[in-house]
C-alpha positions in Angstrom: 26.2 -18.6 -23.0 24.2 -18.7 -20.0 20.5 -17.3 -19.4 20.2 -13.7 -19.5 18.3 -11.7 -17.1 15.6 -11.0 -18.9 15.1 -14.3 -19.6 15.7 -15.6 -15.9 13.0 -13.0 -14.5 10.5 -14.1 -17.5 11.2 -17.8 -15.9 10.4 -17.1 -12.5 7.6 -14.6 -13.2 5.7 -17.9 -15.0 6.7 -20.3 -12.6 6.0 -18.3 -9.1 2.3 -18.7 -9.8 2.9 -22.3 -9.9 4.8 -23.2 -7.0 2.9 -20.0 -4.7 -0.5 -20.6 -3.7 -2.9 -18.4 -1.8 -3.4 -19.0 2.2 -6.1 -21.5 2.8 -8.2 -19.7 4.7 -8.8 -17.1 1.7 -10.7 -18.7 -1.4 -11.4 -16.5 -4.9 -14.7 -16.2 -3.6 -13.9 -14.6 -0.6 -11.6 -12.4 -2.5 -14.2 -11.1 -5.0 -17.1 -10.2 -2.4 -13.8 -8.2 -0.6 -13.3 -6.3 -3.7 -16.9 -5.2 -4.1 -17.0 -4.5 -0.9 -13.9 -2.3 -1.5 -15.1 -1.0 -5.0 -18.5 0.3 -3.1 -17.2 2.2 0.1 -16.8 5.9 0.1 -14.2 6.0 3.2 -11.5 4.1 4.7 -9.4 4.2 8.0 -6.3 2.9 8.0 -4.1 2.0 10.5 -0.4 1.7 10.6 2.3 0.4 12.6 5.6 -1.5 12.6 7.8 -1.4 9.3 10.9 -0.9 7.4 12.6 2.5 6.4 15.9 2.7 4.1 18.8 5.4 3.7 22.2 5.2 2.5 24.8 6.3 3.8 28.3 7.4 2.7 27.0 5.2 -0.4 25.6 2.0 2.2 22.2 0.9 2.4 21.2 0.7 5.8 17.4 -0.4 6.0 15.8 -0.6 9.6 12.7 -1.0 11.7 10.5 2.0 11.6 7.3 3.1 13.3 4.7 4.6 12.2 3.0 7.1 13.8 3.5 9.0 17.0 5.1 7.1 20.1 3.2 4.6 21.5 0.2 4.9 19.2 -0.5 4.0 15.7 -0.4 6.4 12.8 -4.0 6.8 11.2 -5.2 8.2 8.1 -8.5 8.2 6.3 -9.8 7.9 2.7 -13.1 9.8 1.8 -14.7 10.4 -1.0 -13.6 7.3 -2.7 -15.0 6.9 -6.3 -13.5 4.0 -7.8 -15.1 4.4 -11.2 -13.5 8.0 -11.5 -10.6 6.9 -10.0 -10.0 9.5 -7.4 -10.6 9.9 -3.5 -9.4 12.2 -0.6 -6.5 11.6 1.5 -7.0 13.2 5.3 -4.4 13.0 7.3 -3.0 15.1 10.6 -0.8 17.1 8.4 -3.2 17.7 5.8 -5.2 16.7 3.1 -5.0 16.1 -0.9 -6.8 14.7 -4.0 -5.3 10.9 -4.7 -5.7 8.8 -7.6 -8.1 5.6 -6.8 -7.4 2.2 -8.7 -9.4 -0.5 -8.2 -7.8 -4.0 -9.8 -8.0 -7.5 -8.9 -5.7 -7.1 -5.8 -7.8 -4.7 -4.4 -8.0 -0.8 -3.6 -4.5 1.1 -4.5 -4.6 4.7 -4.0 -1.5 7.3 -5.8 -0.3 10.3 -4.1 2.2 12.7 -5.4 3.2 14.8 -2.7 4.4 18.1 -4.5 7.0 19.0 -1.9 9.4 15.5 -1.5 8.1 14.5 -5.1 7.9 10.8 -5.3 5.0 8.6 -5.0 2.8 7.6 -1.9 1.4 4.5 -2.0 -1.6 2.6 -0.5 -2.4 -1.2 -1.3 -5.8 -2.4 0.8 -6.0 -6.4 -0.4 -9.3 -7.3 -0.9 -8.9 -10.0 1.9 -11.5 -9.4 4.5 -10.0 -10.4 7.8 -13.6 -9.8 9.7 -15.4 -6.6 10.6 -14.4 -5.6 7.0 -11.0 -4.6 8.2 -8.4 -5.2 5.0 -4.6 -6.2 5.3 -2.9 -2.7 3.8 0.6 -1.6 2.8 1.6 2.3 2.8 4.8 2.7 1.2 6.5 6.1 0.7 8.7 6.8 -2.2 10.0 10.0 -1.1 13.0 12.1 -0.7 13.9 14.6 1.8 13.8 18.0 0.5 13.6 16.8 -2.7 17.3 15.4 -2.6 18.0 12.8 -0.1 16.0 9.6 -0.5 14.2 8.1 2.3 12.0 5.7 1.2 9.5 3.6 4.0 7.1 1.0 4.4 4.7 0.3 6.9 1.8 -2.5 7.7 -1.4 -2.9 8.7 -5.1 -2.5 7.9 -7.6 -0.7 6.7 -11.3 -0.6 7.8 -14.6 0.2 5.8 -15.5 3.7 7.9 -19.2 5.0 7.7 
């Protein structure tokens, strides 16, 4: 019989690497003096904007464009206290703040919140691409539910900026 799907996914997992390559303007190099750059700073801004949200719906998915942030402004948070050899940091936001795990791979700066409420996972990836003024591309993506139930998972995009 045919492939199976563990099989398929172990075939494009080795071949992606091949047939993707990085963006020309970005060498290794660049990408390794990002990440100490990234492995060294205490804080971070961020800065969110346009992306995608999903729900479903009398059992449809229904994914849309979302906004982050209040209207006509872009949603901002910080990260403080970043220790990337303990592996934790501080998340400040409007609503609050609270203790997030810090891991610092090859990619870049990744930081884990588990907000007790929703439950879930909040997630922040800053690539260790530095697009200039050591401002990072970043991805927030929040694996939540509301009131613990109904999930509402979200995505957003922009950029996060070394902040002394």
């Amino acid at each position: 019989m045919g492939m199976t799907l563990f099989r398929a996914i172990a075939t494009l997992s080795l071949a992606a690497p091949l047939s993707c390559s990085p963006s020309p303007q970005w060498s290794l190099d660049d990408s390794s003096a990002a990440r100490e750059r990234l492995a060294t700073t205490k804080s971070l801004k961020c800065e969110f904007d346009l992306g995608t949200s999903a729900e479903w719906k009398e059992g449809q998915l229904r994914v849309a464009s979302a906004k982050f942030g209040l209207k006509g402004e872009k949603g901002v948070f910080h990260f403080d206290s970043i220790d990337t050899e303990a592996g934790t940091a501080r998340f400040i936001a409007n609503a609050g703040a609270s203790d997030v795990e810090a891991i610092l791979d090859p990619v870049g700066l990744t930081f884990l919140e588990k907000p007790g409420l929703m439950g879930g996972l909040v997630i922040t990836t800053v690539y260790a691409r530095d697009l200039g003024d050591q401002r990072f591309p970043a991805v927030f993506s929040k694996h939540v539910a509301v009131f613990g139930l109904v999930p509402f998972p979200q995505q957003y995009y922009g950029y996060c900026s070394i902040w002394e």
